[in-house]
C-alpha distance (Angstrom), angle and dihedral (degrees) to the residues before:
residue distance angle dihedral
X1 . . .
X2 3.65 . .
X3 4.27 125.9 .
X4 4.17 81.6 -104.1
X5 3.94 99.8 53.2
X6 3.42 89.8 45.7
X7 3.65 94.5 50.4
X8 3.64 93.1 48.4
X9 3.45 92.1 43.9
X10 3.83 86.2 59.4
X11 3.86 96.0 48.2
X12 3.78 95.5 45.9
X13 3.82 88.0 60.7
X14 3.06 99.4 41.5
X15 3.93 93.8 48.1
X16 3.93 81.9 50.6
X17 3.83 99.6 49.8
X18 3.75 88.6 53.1
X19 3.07 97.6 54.7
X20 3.71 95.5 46.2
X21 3.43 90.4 50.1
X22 3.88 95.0 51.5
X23 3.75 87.2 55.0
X24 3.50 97.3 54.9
X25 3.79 98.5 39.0
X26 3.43 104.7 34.2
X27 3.50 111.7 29.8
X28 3.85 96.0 23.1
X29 4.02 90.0 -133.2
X30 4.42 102.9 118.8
X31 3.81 111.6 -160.6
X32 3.91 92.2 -161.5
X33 3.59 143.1 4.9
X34 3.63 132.1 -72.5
X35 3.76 96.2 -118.9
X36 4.41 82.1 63.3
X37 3.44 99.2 46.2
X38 4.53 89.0 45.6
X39 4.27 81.5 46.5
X40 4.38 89.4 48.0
X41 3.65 91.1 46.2
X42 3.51 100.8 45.3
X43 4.08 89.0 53.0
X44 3.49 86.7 52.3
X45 4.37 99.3 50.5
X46 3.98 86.3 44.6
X47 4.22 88.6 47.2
X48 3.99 87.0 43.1
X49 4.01 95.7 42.4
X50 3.95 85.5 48.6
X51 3.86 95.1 44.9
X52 3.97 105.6 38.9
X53 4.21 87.1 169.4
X54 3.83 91.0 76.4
X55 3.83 91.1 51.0
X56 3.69 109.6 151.5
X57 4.01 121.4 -168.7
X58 3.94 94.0 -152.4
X59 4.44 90.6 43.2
X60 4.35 106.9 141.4
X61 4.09 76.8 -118.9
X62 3.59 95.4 70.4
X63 4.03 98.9 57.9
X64 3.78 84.1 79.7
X65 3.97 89.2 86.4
X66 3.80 127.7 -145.0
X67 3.74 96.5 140.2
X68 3.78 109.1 121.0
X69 3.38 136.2 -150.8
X70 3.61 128.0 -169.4
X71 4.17 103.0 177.4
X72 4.48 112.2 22.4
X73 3.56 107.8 -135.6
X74 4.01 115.9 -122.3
X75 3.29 111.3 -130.9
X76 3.84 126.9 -175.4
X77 3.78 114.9 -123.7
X78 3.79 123.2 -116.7
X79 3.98 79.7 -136.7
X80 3.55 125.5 31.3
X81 3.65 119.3 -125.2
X82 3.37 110.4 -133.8
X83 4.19 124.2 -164.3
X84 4.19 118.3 -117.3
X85 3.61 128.9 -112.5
X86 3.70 112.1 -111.8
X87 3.70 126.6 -132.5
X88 3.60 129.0 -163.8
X89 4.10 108.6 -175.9
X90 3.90 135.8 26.4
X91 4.42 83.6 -105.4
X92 3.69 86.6 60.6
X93 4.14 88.0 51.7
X94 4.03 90.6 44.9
X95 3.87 92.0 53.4
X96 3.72 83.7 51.5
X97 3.85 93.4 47.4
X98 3.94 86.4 50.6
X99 3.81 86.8 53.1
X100 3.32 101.7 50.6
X101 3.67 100.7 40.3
X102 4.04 84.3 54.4
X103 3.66 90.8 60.7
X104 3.72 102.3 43.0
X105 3.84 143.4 47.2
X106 3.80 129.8 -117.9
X107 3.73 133.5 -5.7
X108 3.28 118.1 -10.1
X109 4.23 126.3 -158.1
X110 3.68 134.0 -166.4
X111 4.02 132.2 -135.3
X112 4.30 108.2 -151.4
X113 3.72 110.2 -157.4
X114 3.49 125.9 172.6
X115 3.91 114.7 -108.7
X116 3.95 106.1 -124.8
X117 3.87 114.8 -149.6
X118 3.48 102.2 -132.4
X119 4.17 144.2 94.5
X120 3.47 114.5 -44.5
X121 4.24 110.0 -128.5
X122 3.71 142.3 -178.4
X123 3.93 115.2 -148.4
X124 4.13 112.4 -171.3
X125 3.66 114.8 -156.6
X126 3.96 129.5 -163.5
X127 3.37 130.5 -167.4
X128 3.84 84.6 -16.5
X129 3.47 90.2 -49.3
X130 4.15 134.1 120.3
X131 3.76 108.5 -114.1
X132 3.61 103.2 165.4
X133 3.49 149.1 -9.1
X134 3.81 119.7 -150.8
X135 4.04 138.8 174.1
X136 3.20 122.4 -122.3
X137 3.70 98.7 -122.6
X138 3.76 111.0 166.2
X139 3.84 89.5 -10.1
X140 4.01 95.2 -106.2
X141 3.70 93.8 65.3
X142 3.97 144.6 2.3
X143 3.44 156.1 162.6
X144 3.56 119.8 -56.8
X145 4.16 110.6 -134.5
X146 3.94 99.9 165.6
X147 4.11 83.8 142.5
X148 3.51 100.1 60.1
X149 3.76 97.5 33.5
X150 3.97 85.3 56.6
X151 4.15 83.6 62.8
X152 3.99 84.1 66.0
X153 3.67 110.1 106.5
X154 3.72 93.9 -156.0
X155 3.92 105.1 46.3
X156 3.61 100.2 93.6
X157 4.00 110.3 -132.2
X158 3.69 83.9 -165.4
X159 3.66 127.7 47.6
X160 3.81 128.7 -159.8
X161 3.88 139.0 -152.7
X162 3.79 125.9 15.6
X163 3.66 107.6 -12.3
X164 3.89 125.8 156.7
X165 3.77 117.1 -106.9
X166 3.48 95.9 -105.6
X167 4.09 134.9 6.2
X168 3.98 137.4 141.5
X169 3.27 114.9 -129.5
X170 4.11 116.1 -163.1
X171 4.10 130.5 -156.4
X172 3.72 145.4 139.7
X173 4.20 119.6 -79.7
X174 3.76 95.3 -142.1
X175 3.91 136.1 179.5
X176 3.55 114.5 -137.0
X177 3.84 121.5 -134.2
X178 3.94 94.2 -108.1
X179 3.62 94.3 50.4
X180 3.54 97.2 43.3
X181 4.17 92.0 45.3
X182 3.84 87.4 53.6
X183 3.91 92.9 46.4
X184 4.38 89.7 55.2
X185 3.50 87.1 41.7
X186 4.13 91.9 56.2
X187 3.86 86.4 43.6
X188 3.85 92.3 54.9
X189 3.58 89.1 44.4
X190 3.98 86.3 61.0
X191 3.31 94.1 36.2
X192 3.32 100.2 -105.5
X193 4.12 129.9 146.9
X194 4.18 107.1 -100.3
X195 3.98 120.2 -109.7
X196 4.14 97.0 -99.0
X197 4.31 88.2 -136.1
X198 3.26 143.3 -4.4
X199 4.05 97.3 -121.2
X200 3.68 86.0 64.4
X201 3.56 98.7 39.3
X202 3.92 91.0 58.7
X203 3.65 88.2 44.8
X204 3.83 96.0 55.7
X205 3.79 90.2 43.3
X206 4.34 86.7 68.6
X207 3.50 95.5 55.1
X208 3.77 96.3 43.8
X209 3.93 117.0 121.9
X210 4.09 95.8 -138.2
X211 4.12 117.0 66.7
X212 3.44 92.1 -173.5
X213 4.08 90.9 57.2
X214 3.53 85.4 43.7
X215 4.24 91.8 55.6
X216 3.78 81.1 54.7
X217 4.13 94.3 73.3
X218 3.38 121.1 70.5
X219 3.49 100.5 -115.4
X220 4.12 129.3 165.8
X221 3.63 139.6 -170.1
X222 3.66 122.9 -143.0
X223 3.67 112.7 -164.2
X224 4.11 122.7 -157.6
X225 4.02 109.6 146.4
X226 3.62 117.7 57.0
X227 4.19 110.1 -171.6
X228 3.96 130.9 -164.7
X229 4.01 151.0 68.2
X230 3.67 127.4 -30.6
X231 4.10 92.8 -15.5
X232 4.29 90.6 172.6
X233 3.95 91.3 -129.2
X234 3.65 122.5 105.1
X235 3.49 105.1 -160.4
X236 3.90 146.4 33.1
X237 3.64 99.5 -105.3
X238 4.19 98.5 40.7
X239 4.07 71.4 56.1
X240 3.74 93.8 57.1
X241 4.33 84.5 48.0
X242 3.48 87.8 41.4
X243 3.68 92.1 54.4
X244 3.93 97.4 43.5
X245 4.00 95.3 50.5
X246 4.23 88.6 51.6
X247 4.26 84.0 60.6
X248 3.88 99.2 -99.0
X249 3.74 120.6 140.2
X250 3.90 100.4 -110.0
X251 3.79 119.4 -177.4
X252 3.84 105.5 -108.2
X253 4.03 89.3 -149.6
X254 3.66 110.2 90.2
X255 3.64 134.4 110.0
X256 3.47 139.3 -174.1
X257 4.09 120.5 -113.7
X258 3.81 124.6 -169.4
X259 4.01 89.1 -170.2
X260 3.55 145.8 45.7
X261 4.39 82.9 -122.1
X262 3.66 89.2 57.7
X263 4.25 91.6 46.3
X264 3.63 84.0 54.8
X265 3.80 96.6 50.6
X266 3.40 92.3 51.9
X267 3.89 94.1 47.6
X268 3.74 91.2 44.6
X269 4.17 85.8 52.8
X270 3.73 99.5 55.5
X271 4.02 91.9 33.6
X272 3.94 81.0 67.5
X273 3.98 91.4 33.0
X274 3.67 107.0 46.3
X275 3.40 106.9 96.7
X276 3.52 98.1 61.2
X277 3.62 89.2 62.0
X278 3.79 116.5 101.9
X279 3.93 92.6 -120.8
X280 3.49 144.0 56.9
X281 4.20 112.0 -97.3
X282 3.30 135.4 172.5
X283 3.91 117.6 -175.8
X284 3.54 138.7 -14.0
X285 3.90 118.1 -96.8
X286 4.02 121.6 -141.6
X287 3.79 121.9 -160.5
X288 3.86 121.2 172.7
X289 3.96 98.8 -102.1
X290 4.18 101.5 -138.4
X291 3.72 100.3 74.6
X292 4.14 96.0 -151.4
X293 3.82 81.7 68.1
X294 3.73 90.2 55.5
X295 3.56 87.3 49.4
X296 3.81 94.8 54.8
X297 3.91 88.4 41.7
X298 3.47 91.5 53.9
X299 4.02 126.7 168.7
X300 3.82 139.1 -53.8
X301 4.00 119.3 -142.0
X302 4.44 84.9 -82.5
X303 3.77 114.9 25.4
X304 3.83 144.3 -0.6
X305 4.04 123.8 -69.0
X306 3.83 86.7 -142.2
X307 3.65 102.7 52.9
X308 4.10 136.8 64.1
X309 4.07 139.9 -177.7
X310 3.55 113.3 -136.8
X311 3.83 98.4 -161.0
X312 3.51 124.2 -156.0
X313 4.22 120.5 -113.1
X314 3.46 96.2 -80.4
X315 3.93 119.6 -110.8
X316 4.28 110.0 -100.3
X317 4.13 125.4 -158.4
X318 3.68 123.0 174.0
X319 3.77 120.1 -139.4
X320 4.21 133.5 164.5
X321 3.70 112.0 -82.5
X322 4.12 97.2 -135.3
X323 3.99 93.4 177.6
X324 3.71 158.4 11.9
X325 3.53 122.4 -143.6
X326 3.34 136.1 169.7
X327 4.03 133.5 -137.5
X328 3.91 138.4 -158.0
X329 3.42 121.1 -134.2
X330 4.47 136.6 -157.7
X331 4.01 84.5 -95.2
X332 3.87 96.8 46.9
X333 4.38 85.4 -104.4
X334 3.41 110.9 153.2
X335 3.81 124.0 -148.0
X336 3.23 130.9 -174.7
X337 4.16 121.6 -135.5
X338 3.20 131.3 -157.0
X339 3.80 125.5 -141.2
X340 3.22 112.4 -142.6
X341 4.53 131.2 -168.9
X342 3.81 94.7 -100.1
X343 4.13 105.4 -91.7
X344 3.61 131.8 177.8
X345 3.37 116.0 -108.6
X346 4.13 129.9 175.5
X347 3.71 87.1 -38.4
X348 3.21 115.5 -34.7
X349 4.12 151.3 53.6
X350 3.68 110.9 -77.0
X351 3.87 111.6 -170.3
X352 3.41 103.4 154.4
X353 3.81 134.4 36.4
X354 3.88 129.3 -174.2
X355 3.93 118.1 -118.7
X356 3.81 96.5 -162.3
X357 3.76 104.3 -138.7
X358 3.90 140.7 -31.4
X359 3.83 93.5 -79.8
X360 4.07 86.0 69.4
X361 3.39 91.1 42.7
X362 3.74 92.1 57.8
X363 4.25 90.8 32.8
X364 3.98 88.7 62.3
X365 4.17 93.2 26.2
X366 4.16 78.1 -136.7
X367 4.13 105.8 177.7
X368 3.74 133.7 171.3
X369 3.89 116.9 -73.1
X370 3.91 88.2 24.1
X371 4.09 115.5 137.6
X372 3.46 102.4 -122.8
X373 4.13 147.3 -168.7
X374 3.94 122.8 -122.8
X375 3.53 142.2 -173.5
X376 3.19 146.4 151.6
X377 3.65 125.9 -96.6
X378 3.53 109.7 -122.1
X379 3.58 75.5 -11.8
X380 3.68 90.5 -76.3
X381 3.43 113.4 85.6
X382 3.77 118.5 40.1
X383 3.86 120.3 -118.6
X384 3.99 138.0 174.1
X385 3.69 106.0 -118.8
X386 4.00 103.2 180.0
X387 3.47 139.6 -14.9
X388 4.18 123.7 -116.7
X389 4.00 96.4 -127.6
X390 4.05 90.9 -177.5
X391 3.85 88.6 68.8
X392 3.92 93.7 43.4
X393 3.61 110.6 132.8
X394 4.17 109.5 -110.1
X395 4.19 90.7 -133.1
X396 4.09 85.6 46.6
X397 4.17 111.8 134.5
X398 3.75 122.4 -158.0
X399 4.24 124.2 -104.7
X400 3.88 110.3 -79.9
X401 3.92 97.4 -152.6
X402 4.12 97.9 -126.2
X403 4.20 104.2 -114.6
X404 4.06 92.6 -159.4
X405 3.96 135.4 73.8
X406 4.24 94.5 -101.9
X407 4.01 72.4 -141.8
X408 3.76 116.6 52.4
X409 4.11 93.0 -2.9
X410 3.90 87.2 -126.2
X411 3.47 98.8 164.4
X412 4.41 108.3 -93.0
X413 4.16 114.7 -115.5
X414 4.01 122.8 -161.4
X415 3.53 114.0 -152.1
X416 4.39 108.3 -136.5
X417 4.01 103.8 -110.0
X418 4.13 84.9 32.6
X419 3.56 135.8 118.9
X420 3.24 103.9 -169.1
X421 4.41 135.3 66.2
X422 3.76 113.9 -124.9
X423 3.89 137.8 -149.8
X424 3.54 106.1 -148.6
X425 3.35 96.1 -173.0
X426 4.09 87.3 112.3
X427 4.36 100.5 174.4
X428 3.66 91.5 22.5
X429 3.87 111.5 60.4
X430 3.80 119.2 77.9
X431 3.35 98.4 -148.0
X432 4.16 89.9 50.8
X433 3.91 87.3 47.0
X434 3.73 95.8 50.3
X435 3.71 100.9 41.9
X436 3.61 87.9 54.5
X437 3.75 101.9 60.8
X438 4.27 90.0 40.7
X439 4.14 81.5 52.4
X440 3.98 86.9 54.6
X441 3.39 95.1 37.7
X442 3.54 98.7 53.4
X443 3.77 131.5 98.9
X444 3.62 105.5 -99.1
X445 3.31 84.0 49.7
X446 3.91 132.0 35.7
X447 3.80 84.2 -17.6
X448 4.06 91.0 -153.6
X449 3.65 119.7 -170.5
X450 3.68 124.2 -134.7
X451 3.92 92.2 19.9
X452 3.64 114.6 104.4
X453 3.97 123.6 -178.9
X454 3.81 84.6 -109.6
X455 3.87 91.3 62.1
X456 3.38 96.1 37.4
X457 4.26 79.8 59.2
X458 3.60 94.8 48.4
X459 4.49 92.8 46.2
X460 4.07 84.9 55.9
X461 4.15 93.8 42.3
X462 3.98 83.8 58.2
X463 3.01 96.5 41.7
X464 3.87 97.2 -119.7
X465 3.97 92.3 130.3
X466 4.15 139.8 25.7
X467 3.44 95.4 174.6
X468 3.76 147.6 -1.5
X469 3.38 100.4 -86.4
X470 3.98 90.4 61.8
X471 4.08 84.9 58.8
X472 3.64 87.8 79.7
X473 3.80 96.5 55.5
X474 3.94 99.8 54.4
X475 3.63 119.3 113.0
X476 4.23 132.3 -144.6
X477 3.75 75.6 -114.5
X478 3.90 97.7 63.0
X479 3.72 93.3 38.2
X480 4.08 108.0 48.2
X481 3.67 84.3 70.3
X482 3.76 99.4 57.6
X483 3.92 112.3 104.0
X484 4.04 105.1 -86.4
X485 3.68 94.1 13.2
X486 3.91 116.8 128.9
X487 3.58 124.7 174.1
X488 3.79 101.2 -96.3
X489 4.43 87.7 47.0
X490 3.90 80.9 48.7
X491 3.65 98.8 53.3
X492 4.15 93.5 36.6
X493 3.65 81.2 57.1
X494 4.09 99.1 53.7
X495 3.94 90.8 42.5
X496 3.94 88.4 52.2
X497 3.60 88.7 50.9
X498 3.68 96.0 49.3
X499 4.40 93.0 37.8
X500 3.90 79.4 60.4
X501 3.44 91.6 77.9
X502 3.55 98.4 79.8
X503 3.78 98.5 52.0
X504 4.10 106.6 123.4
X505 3.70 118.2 -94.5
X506 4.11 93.4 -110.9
X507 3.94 87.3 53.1
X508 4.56 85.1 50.0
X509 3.76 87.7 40.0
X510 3.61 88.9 56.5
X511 3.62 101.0 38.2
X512 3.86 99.4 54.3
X513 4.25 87.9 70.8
X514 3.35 116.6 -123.3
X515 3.86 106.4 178.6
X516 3.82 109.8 -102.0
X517 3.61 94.6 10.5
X518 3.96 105.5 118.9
X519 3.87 126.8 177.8
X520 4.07 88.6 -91.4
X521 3.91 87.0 54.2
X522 3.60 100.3 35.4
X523 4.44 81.1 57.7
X524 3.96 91.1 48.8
X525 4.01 89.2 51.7
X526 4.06 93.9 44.6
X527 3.67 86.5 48.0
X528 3.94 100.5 54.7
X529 3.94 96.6 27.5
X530 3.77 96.5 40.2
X531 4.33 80.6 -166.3
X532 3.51 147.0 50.7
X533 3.91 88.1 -134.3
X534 3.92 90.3 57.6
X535 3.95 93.3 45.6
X536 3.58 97.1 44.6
X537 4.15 79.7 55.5
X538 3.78 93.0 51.3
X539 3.92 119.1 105.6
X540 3.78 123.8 -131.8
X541 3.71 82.1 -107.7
X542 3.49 101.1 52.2
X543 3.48 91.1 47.9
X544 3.95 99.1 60.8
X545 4.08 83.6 55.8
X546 3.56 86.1 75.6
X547 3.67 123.4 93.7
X548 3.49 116.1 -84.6
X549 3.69 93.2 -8.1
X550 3.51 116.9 137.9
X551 3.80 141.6 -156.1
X552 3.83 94.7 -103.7
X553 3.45 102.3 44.3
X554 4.12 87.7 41.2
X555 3.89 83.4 50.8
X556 3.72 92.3 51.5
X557 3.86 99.1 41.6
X558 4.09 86.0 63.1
X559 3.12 97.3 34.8
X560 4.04 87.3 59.5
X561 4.02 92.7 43.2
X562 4.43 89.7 56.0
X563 3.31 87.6 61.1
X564 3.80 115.9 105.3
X565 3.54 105.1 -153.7
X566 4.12 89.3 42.8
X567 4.02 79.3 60.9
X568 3.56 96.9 54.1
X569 3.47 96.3 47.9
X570 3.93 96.0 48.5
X571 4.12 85.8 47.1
X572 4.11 79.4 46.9
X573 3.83 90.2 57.8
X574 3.56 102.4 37.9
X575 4.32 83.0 60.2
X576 3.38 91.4 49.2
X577 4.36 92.4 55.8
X578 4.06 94.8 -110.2
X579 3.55 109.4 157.4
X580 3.74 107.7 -97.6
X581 3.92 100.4 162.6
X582 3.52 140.2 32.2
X583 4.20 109.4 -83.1
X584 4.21 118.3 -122.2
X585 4.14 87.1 -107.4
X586 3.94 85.6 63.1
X587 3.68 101.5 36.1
X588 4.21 83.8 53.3
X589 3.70 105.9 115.3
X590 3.92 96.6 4.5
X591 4.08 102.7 131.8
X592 3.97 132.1 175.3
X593 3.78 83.3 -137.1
X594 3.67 88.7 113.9
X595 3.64 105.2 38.5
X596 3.37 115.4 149.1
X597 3.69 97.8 2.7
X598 3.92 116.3 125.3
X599 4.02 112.2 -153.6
X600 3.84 138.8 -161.6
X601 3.65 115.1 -154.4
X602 4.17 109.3 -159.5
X603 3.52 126.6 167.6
X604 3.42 143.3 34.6
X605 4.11 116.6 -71.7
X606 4.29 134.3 -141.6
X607 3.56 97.4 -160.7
X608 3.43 114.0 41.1
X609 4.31 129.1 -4.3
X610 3.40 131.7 -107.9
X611 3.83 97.3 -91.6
X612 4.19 89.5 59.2
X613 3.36 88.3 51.7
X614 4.13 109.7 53.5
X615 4.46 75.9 31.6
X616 4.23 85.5 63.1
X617 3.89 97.2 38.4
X618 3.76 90.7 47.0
X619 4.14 95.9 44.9
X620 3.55 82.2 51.7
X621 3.00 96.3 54.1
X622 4.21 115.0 -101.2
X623 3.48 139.3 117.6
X624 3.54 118.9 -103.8
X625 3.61 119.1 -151.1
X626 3.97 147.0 -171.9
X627 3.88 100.4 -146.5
X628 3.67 130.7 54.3
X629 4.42 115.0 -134.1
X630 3.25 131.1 142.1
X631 3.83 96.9 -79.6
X632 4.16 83.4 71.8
X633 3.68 112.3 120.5
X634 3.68 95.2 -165.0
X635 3.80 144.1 -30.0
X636 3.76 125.0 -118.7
X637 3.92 101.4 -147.3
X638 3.60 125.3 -154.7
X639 4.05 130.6 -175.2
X640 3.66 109.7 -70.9
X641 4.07 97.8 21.7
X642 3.70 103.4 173.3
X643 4.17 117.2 -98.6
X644 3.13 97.1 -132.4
X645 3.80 90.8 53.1
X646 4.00 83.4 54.6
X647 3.37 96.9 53.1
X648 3.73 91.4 46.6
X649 4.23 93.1 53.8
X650 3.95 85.5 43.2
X651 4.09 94.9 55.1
X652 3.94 87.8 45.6
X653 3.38 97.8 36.2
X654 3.71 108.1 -122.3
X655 3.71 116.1 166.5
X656 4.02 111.9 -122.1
X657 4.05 119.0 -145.9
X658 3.64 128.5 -173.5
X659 3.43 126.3 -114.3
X660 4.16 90.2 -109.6
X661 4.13 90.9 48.0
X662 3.88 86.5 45.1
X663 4.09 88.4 53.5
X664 3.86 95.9 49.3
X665 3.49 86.3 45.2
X666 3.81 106.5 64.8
X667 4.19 90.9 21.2
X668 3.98 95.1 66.0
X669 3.86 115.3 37.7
């Protein structure tokens, strides 16, 4: 048999496995038996392990697993992923409505998909083929897990018909209820504890070492946003047919809505419906369908303008309330907690539940031995919600408000205007101290490998560290001894302390904690500053003349830079080569040439997208933003800009450019 026939021979099975097992496991319609398709794909491995030349990453064969990985690669998406905004009643999905139709022209229609409660992924394909699969981790970057995703039967490695070169597409790994039943019931069997929820379960299964254990679960992957350049659809559901016909498992619920009524009706439907659906949901998500009116909508700092969750009422439990404690946060906050008789609760053990502050305390009048109601917020986060006052104990005493740190009993302060007590015992308290260096540690931040919030515990306990600066003094020597520490931990940790000092000023700016100064702020401040020497310089009022800088976080930014020992330990970093300004490569291009200047960008574009443009008005320096007024500087107009938009710039005034006059314009200064 000649190099060709066996070659062919190869393909054609392979061609006919996938499509065999597309049938099955996406559209639940087998054309033969499982004993055919184990004989095919055994001729195929023995073919492939006898003719290693014709090896093919995405081959049927290789979704057995067996590929391990000891460390998952992050990876930073093409596309960030960004979180939804929740809503909880049909006012909240009006007020959007309002929003939205203030920001764009014409009609505007809705796709309803169900929200799947599972693992959020990113799959890359090119040329039809899977590249990668990544988390989404913090949204900007995550782990890659292209191994174990490979294990999942209904993620095609191979697409067919006419796909675009290159595209993400993102969607939940999830565990359906029968697979997940017959998994606890094997672990039983073995007399082994039961997975707590299928969510979690899924989740785990990404991040373990093993493929070939994960091939063992009986994972899927449904598919329902597909992200990239020149895609040839138009809107979101053509995407979702789009996405189906390539091989993808596409949820077959989804329907299109031209009204906030018809959202509604649809949310009201599978509110009812859900739980005879094979997987765990928990809302309904609504995204404008036509996709150039996502583009115009655009993003806030967190999530989409063009898309909404719709969660369902929350599940409720009652359970004894046996104690109030109190905890100490990185800012000195204090919260109080309340522990709670273990309850079930939407899948899982809740325990504890967080009160917020004394004001809620004193809202609900909760106290200690009360019977009380608890859900989770946005079925995530548990919360106390009311209090049964018929089963009140008759000897029961209302909630004294504690009025020193449970930590260092520094006496507690409450700022007017504030919700929250404060310790203001800032180099003192251990909790403050510790909290600190985990916040710079962590991944949105410094993102330091082989440093865990449970080290970073045990260096302050010994007395090996008081802040972060001291983290890039320690030694192998002063770390091998720590409980759980061998030599290869100890000298991951060191080399993630010293890698750290390339992380981008915004990301430092950020991770050294200044109260109210979030990774959105922290960005805004690198931008206009460009150092730490120039912001430390900058007056509380010249601070609230930046954009979308307020009086509280102004206030709190110098109130940071006058203290002394924040000083040192900025003058401590800067000696140590942390990144404390903005490099040349990042500076390149960044102008004053729009200072000042606050621009609308409408339209759709020839030369470059949407994304270039608000990139090139904010690098040189502008303000991009959504909504014309008579604050607008200028608009950038595209083909089809919206009339009403028009009309709107031409009653206020507002200059319109064209894309080419806008280019010229900030390329020769």
């Amino acid at each position: 048999m000649t190099q060709t026939t066996i070659k062919q021979q190869i393909d054609d099975l392979r061609e006919a496995l996938r499509t065999h097992n597309h049938n099955y496991y996406v559209l639940d319609q087998p054309t033969i038996s499982d004993y055919d398709f184990d004989v095919q794909l055994e001729t195929l491995k023995a073919l492939e392990a006898k003719h290693p030349e014709f090896y093919d990453a995405n081959s049927p064969t290789q979704r057995v697993g067996g590929a391990i990985t000891k460390n998952f690669e992050t990876v930073k998406h093409d596309y960030r992923m960004y979180s939804l905004d929740n809503s909880y009643s049909k006012e909240d999905l009006l007020d959007w409505e309002k929003r939205i139709k203030k920001l764009v022209d014409g009609a505007v229609s809705y796709t309803c998909e169900l929200k799947y409660d599972g693992a959020s992924i990113s799959l890359t394909y090119e040329d039809g083929q899977l590249v990668r699969a990544v988390t989404r981790g913090d949204g900007f970057q995550g782990d890659d897990v292209t191994a174990n995703i490979k294990t999942i039967k209904s993620v095609p490695l191979q697409l067919k018909g006419d796909y675009p070169p290159k595209f993400d597409i993102r969607g939940e790994i999830v565990l359906p209820f029968d697979g997940f039943n017959a998994m606890n019931a094997e672990r039983i069997a073995n007399g082994e504890e039961p997975y707590r929820n299928p969510r979690n379960t899924a989740s785990g299964s990404l991040k373990l070492q093993d493929s070939a254990e994960v091939a063992k679960r009986p994972l899927e992957c449904l598919l329902y946003n597909i992200t990239g350049a020149n895609l040839g659809v138009t809107t979101q559901f053509e995407s979702l047919e789009k996405a189906r016909s390539w091989g993808f498992k596409v949820p077959e619920i989804a329907v299109l809505a031209d009204s906030v009524e018809a959202v509604l009706d649809f949310v009201n439907t599978w509110d009812a419906k859900r739980h005879e659906l094979p997987y765990e949901t928990d809302g309904v998500v609504i995204k404008v369908n036509h996709l150039q009116q996502q583009e115009e909508l655009g993003h806030t700092s967190k999530a989409p303008r063009w898309a909404m969750a719709y969660k369902f009422k929350a599940e409720q439990v009652s359970t004894i309330l046996n104690e109030i404690t109190y905890q100490v946060g990185r800012t000195g906050a204090i919260t109080p907690v309340a522990n709670l008789e273990p309850v079930e609760l939407a899948g899982t053990t809740v325990k504890r539940a967080s009160i917020h502050n004394a004001d809620q305390i004193e809202k609900l009048d909760i106290r200690e031995r009360d019977t009380v109601f608890v859900e989770k917020g946005g079925e995530i986060i548990p919360k106390i919600i009311r209090v049964d006052l018929s089963l009140r104990p008759v000897d029961s005493q209302p909630t004294t408000y504690i009025t020193h740190c449970p930590e260092c009993q520094t006496a507690l302060v409450r700022t007017e205007g504030d919700a929250k007590h404060y310790c203001p015992n800032y180099n003192g308290c251990p909790p403050q101290i510790v909290g600190r260096i985990q916040h710079y540690i962590s991944r949105k931040a410094m993102d330091i490998e082989g440093l865990g919030g449970e080290t970073v515990a045990l260096l302050v306990k010994e007395g090996l560290i008081t802040n972060y600066a001291d983290l890039y003094e320690l030694t192998k020597a002063q770390v091998i001894p720590l409980e759980r520490m061998a030599e290869k931990s100890a000298e991951n940790l060191i080399n993630g302390v010293k890698a750290s000092v390339e992380i981008p000023f915004e990301r430092v700016l950020y991770a050294i904690g200044i109260r109210y100064v979030g990774e959105t702020v922290a960005k805004k401040l690198a931008k206009h500053y460009k150092s730490i020497d120039h912001l430390m310089e900058a007056t509380q009022e010249a601070l609230e003349q930046v954009d979308e800088i307020g009086v509280k976080i102004a206030e709190s930014v110098t109130l940071f830079f006058a203290s002394e020992a924040n000083k040192i330990t900025i003058e401590r970093l800067k000696t140590f080569g942390v990144q404390l300004s903005m490099t040349e490569t990042e500076l390149e291009g960044q102008t004053e040439l729009l200072k000042g200047q606050t621009i609308v960008v409408s339209g759709v574009f020839e030369k470059v997208s949407r994304t270039e443009l608000k990139k090139l008005i904010e690098d040189n320096g502008g303000k991009v933003s959504s909504s014309i007024s008579s604050k607008t500087s200028f608009i950038v107009a595209g083909d089809k800009m919206g009339p009403s938009k028009k009309d709107k710039a031409e009653k206020l005034g507002v200059a319109l450019i064209s894309e080419d006059d806008f280019l010229r314009k900030v390329t020769f200064t």
